[in-house]
C-alpha positions in Angstrom: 85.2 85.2 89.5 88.0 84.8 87.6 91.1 86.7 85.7 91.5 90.2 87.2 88.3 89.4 89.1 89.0 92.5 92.0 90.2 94.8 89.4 87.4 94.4 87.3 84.6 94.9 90.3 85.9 98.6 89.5 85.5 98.1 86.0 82.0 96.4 86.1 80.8 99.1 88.8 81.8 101.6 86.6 80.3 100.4 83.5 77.2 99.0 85.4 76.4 102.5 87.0 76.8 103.9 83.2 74.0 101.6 82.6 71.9 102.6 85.0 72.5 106.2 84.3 81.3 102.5 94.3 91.3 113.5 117.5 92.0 117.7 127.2 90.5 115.0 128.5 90.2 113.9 132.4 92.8 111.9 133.3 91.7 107.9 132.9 92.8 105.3 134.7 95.6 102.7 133.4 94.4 99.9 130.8 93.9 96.6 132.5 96.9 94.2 131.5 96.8 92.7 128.5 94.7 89.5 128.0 97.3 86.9 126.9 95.9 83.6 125.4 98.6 80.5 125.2 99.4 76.8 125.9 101.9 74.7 127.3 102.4 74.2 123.1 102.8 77.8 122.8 105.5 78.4 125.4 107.8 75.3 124.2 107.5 76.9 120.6 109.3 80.2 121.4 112.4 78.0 121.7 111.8 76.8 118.3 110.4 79.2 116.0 111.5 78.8 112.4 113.6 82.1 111.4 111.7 84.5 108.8 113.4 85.6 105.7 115.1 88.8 106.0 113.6 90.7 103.2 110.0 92.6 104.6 107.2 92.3 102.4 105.6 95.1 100.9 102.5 96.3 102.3 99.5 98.0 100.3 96.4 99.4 101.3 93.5 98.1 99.8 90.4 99.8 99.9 87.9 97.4 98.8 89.0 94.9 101.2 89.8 97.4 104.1 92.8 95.7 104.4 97.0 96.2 104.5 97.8 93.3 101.7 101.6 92.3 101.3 101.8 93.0 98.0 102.9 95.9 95.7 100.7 98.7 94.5 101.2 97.3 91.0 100.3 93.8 92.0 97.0 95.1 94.2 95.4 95.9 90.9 96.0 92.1 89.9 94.0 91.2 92.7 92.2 88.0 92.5 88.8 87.1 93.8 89.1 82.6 95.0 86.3 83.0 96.5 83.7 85.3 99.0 86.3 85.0 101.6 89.7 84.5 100.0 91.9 86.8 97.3 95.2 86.0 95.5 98.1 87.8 93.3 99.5 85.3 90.9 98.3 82.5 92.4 100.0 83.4 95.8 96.9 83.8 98.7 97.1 87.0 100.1 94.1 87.4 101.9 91.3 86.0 104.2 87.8 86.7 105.8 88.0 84.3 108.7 84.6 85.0 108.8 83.9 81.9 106.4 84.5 78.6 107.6 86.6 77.4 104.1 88.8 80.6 105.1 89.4 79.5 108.6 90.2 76.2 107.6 92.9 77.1 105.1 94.8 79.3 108.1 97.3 76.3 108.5 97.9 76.4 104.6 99.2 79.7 105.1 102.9 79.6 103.3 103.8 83.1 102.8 102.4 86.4 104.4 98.7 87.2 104.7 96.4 89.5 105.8 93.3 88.0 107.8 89.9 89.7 108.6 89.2 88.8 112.1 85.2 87.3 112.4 85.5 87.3 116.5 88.3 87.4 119.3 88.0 83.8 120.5 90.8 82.5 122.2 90.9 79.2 120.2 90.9 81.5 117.2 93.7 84.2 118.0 95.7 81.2 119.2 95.9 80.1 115.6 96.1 83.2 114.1 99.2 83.7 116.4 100.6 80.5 115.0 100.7 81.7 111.2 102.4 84.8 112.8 105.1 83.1 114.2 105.9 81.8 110.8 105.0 84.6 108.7 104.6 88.3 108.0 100.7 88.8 109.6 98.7 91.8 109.1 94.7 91.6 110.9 91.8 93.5 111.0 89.0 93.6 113.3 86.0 95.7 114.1 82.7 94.8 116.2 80.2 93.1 114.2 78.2 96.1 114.4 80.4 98.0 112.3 81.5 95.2 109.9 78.5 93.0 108.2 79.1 89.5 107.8 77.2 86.6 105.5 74.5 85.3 107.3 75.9 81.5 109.3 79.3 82.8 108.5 80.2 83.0 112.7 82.1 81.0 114.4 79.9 79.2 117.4 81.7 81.7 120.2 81.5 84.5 118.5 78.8 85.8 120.9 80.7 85.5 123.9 84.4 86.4 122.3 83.4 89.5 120.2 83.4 91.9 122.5 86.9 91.0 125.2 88.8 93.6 123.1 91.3 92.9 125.2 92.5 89.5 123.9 93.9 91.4 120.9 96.3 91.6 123.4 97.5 88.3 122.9 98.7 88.5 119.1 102.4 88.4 120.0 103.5 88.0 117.1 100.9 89.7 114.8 103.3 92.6 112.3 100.4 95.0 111.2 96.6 95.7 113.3 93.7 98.2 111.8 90.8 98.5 114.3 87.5 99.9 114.0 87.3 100.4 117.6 86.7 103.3 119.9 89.4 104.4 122.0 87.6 103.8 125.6 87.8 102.0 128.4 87.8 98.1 127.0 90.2 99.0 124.1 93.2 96.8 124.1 96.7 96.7 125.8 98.9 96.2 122.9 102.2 96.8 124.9 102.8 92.7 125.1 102.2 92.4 121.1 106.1 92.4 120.4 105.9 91.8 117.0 103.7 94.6 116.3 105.1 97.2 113.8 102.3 98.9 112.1 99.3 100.2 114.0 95.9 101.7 112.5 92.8 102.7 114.2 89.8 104.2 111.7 86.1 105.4 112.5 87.2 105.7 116.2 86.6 108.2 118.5 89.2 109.0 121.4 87.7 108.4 125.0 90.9 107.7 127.0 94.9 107.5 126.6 95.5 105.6 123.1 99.5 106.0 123.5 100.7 104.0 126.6 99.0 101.5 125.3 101.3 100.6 122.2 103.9 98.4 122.0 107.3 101.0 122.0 108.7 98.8 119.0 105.9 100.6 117.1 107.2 101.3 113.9 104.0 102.9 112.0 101.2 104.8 113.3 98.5 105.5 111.5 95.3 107.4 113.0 94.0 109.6 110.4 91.1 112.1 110.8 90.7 110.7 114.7 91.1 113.5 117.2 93.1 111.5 119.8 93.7 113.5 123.2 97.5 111.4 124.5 99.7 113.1 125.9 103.7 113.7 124.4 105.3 112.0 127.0 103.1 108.4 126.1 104.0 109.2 122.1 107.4 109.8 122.8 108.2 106.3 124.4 107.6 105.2 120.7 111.1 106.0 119.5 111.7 104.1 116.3 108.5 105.4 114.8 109.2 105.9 111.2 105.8 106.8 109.6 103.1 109.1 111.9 100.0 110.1 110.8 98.4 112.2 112.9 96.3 114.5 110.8 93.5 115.8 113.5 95.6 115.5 116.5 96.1 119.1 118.1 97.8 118.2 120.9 101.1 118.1 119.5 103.0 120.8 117.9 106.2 119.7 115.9 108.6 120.7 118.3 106.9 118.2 120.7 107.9 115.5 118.3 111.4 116.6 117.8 112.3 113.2 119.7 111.0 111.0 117.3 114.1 111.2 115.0 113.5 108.5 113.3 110.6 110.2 111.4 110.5 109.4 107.6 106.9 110.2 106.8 104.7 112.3 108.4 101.2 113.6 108.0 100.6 116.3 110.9 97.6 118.5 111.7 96.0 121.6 110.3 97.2 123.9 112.9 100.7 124.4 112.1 102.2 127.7 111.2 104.7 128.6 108.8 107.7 129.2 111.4 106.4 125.2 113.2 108.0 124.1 109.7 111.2 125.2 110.5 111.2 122.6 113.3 111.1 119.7 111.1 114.8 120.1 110.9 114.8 117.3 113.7 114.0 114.9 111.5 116.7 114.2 109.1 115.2 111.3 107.1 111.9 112.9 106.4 111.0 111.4 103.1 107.1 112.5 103.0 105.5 115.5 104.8 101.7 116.6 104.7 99.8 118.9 106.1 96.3 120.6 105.8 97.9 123.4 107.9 96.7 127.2 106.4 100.7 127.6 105.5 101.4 130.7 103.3 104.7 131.0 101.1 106.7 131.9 103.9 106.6 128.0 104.9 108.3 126.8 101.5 112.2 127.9 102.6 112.0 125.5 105.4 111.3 122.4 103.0 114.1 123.1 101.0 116.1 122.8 104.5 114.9 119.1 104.0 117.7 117.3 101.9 116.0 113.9 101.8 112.2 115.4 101.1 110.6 113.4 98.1 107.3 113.9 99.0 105.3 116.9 99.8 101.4 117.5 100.4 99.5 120.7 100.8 96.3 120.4 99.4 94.8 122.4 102.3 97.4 125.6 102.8 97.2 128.7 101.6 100.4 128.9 99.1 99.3 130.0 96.2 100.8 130.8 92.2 103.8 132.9 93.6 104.8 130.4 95.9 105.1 127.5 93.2 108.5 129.4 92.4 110.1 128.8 95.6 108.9 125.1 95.4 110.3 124.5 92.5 113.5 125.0 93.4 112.8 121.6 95.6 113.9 119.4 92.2 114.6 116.5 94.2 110.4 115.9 94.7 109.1 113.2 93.2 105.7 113.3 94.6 103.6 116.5 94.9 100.1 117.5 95.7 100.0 121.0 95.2 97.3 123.6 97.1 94.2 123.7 95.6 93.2 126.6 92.7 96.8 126.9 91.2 96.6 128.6 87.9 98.4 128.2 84.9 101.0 130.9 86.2 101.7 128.3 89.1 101.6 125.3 87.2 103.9 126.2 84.4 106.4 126.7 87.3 105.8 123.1 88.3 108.1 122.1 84.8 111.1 122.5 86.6 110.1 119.8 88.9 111.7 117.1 86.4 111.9 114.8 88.6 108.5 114.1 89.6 106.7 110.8 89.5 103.1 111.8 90.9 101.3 114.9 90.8 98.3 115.7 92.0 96.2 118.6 90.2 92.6 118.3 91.6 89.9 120.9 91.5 92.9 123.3 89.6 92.4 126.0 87.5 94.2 124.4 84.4 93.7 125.0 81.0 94.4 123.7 78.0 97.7 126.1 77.8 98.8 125.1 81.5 98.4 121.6 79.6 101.0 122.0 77.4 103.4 123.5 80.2 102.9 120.2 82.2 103.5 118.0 79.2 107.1 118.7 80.1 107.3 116.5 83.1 108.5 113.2 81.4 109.0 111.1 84.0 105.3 111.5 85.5 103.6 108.4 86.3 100.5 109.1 88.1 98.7 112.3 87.3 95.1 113.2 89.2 93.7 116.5 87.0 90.0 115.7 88.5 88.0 118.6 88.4 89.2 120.8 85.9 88.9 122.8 82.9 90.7 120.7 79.8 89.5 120.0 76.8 90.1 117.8 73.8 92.6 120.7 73.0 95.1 118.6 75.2 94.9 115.8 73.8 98.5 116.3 72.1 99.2 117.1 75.4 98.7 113.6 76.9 100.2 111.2 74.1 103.5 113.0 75.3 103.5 111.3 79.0 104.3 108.0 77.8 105.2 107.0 81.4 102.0 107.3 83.0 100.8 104.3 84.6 97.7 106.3 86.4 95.5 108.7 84.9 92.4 110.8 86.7 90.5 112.9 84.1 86.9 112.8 85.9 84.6 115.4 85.9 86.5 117.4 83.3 85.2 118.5 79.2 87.5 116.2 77.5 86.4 113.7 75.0 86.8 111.4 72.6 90.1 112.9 71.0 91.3 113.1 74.2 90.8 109.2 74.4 92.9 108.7 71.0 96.1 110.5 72.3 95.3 108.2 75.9 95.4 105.0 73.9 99.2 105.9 72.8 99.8 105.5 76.5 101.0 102.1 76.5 102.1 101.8 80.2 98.6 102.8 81.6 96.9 100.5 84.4 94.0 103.1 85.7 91.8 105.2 84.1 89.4 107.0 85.5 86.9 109.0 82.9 83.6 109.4 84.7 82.2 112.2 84.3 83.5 113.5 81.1 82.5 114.3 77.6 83.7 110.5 76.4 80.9 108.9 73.7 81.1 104.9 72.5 83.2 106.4 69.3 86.0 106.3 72.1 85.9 102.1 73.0 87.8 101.6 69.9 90.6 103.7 71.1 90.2 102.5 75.1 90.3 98.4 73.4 94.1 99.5 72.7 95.1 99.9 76.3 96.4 96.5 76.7 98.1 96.6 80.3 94.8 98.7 81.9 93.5 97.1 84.9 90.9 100.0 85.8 88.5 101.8 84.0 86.1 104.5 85.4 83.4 105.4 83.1 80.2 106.0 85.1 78.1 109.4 83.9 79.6 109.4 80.4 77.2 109.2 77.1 78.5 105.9 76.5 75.7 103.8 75.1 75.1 99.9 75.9 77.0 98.7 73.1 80.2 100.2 74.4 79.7 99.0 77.6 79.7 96.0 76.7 82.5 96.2 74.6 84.8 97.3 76.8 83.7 94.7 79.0 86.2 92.9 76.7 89.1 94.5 78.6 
């Protein structure tokens, strides 16, 4: 593959599928000690090791890959396919399936930092990986091969024997970020040794034992998702330069449990919470980022604007509703918002205050084409998700005014091929996604304009062949 070869898998995908019609448990006893794998080479180097530069990468998720890439969210959709195992921005490798042998052998080329896909756990393995880590910026990612399908031959000749001492993740030192799709039982890793681990991600785990005493207490990010863990406060708490928690099934915890972690920047917490356990994210005084899936009523919305740093908020899953859109828009220093779902165009014209926002999320909303016009207003927008709505092609005038946005989600919504001619004024757009809607082939000509796109959705459209393949061009 070549060009935008990752950014175009969505594209072809897309166009191809047009064608064809992508957290109280008994208490456990303490993890075994970590399994730590090193030479005489090894312990002479920790008098030696080069400095890194001072200036952190940037990290993005990628969810093709499954991976935490160091590069920027802009630069992920310039993602370059080298090969089955290997991906690049701008000619700088950013990625690696160990799991091919090409891959593995292109570890000590490493010059910059990486993210690596880890094939097995074999000492020999992890011993290099740890090298690379040593020099630069290292984010892995495991899981059993059960879970994670490989190319057939692609193993390395231990693999059988290595693949399932969990425990030698153990001995990544100096490893900076770690997703796992492991269970949290018995085997599962002591990562308290890993001192150069910062970001920690489990997914598609379930919680067996203790997760928290076993993380390293430099943890900086903490990132378990849907996965109903069952620690206890006093293990979290030991992690007190935690800056990002995401802990969005854990019950637990309430908020004033976490009141410790003061460091707290961003925060994703629970659907339990009540409107007065808001009021306790006072302790916090750099929160940045809050979400919850809490049923919070408008009652909640005066303790957010006790938040002087807030930027972003979430609450797709409460219960505030049209009314309550006044009261949050007197939080005008947001710049990202998802909103609750079902606002109206009552609520949504009260969102215009909110000047300046950057993202805005408006799924499954009960916009019109009038509530349209009313969000037209927000200039500075740059990613905008109305999936799921009502609009026509009477917005179309609508959308030529947001000359900012970068990201645009329109699927499964009646607008159509006008709407396409007012999107093709857009001249900063990088994702579109369309599928679903009314959009015919008279709309490639005006989708050929969009220059700087990198994604296209256009699966279940009326798009005929010869369109497709047009805008195959792109």
């Amino acid at each position: 593959m070549n060009g935008h070869a990752w950014a175009a898998l969505g594209l072809c995908a897309a166009l191809l599928g047009a064608c064809g019609g992508t957290r109280p448990a008994s208490p456990q006893p303490p993890p075994a000690k970590p399994v730590v794998v090193e030479s005489q080479a090894e312990t002479q180097r920790t008098q030696t090791e080069p400095k890194r530069s001072a200036v952190a990468p940037t990290w993005t998720y990628s969810r093709l890959l499954r991976a935490s890439l160091p590069v920027t969210p802009e630069e992920l959709e310039d993602l370059q396919a080298e090969s089955l195992y290997s991906a690049s921005v701008g000619g700088r490798l950013v990625w690696l399936d160990l799991h091919g042998r090409s891959a593995r052998a292109r570890l000590e080329q490493v010059r910059g930092p990486i993210s690596l896909r880890l094939p097995d756990l074999s000492p020999e393995l992890l011993r290099r990986v740890d090298d690379v880590a040593t020099r630069f910026p290292v984010a892995v990612t495991y899981e059993p091969p059960d879970r994670a399908p490989h190319a057939a031959g692609s193993r390395s000749r231990d693999a059988e024997a290595a693949e399932q001492d969990v425990q030698a993740l153990g001995s990544l030192r100096h490893v900076e970020r770690m997703i796992l799709g492991l269970d949290i039982g018995p085997e599962f890793p002591d990562l308290r040794g890993c001192k150069g681990l910062k970001s920690f991600e489990l997914f598609e785990a379930k919680a067996q034992n203790e997760l928290y005493e076993r993380l390293p207490a430099q943890l900086e990010e903490l990132l378990l998702g849907s996965i109903a863990t069952n620690g206890s406060p006093q293990a979290l708490l030991r992690l007190t330069k935690l800056k990002r928690l995401e802990l969005s099934n854990s019950r637990e915890f309430t908020v004033r449990d976490l009141a410790p972690l003061t460091q707290l920047e961003d925060l994703d917490f629970g659907d339990h919470l009540s409107d007065a356990d808001v009021a306790d994210l006072q302790a916090f005084p750099s929160l940045r980022r809050f979400v919850t899936a809490s049923p919070l009523t408008n009652a909640a919305i005066a303790h957010f604007a006790k938040l002087p740093k807030l930027r972003a908020l979430g609450l797709l899953g409460t219960r505030i509703d049209d009314a309550g859109m006044s009261e949050l828009a007197q939080l005008t220093e947001l710049q990202e918002l998802t909103p609750p779902l079902g606002l109206s165009n009552d609520g949504i014209a009260r969102l215009a205050a909110l000047n300046k926002l950057k993202t805005l999320v408006l799924t499954h909303s009960k916009i019109t084409d009038a509530g349209m016009q009313e969000l037209a207003r927000l200039k500075h927008l740059e990613t905008l998700d109305l999936s799921f709505n009502r609009l026509t092609d009477a917005s179309a005038p609508s959308f030529a005014r947001l000359t900012n946005l970068q990201s645009l989600d329109l699927s499964t919504s009646k607008i159509g091929d006008e709407t396409a001619r007012a999107i093709a004024k857009l001249t900063r757009l990088r994702r579109l996604d369309l599928q679903g809607t009314g959009i015919t082939s008279a709309a490639v000509p005006f989708l050929l304009e969009l220059k700087t796109l990198r994604v296209l959705h256009v699966n279940n459209t009326s798009l005929n062949s010869e369109g497709i393949l047009a805008l195959l061009a792109l």
